[in-house]
N, C-alpha and C positions, 0 to 999 in steps of 0.2 A: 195239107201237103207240107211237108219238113222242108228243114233249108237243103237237105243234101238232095231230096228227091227232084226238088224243082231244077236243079243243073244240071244230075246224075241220075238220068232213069231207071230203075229196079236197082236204087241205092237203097239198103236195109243196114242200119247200123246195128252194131251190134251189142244185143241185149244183155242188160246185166243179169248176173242169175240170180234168185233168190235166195236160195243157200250157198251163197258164196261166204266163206271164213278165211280170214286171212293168214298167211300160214307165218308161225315164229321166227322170227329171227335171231340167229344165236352170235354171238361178241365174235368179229375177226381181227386178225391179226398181221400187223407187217412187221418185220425184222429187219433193222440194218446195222451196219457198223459206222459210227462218226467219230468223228474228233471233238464234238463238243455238242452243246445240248443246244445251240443256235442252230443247228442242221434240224433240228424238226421244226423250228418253227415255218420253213418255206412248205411244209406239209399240210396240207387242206384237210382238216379233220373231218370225220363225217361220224353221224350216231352209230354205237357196236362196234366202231372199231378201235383199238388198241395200237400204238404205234411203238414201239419198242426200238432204243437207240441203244446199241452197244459199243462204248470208251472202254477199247484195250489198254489203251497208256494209262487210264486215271482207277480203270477197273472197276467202273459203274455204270448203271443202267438207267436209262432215262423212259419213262413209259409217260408218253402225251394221250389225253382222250379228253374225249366228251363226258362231262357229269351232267346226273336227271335234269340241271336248271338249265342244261345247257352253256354253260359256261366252260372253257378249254383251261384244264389245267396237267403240269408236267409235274410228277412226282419222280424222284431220286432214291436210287436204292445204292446201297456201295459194296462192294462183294468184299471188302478191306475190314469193317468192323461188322458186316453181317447186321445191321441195321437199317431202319428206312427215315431219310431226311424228309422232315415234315414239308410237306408243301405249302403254300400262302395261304389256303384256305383252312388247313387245321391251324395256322399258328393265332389267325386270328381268329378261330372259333375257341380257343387256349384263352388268350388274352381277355377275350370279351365274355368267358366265362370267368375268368379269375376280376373282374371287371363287377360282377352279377354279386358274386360272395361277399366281393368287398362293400358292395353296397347295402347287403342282406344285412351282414354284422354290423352296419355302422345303425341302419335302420332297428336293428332288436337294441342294440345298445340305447339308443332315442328313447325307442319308446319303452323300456325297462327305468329308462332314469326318470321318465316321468311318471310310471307310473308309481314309482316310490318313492315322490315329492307329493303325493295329494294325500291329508292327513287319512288315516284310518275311523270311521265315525260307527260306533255302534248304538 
């Protein structure tokens, strides 16, 4: 006897189905107008959705979401030079690649010097 049956007599929960597939979700969208890019952050982000702030005075767009790690980030777009200001997550994905090169080069350089200090022995 279930826990629902023993309270609720001819209590039958309801069965999962066996070909049940769950059906896609596709990316939503909100749009508002703000004065500044602190107006999204009182916004509860949730996965798929896109939140979109539009600055008439400064003539830029602010788009907050959720990335795959889950982590909440706001990118900047400026409708003035038609370009996109990078957000904290690319500048330091920038850095910590220019970061990787620097350290590639310093390392062939090492081992390039050493290996043209060991005599040549035929």
């Amino acid at each position: 006897m279930s826990y629902g049956q023993q309270f609720y007599p001819g209590y039958m929960p309801n069965p999962t189905p066996y070909g049940y597939q769950p059906q896609p979700q596709y990316p939503q969208t909100t749009c508002s107008f703000i004065n500044s890019v602190n107006e999204l952050n009182n916004i509860r982000v949730m996965p798929n959705w896109y939140y979109l702030g539009i600055n008439r005075d400064s003539k830029e767009i602010y788009v907050r979401k959720m990335n795959n790690d889950g982590n909440i980030e706001v990118e900047t777009y400026t409708l003035k030079s038609e370009s996109k200001v990078k957000s904290e997550y690319e500048l330091l994905d920038e850095r910590l690649t220019g970061i990787e090169q620097l350290l590639k080069e310093k390392l062939n350089v090492q081992h390039n010097e050493y290996v043209s200090k060991q005599p040549v022995s035929e």
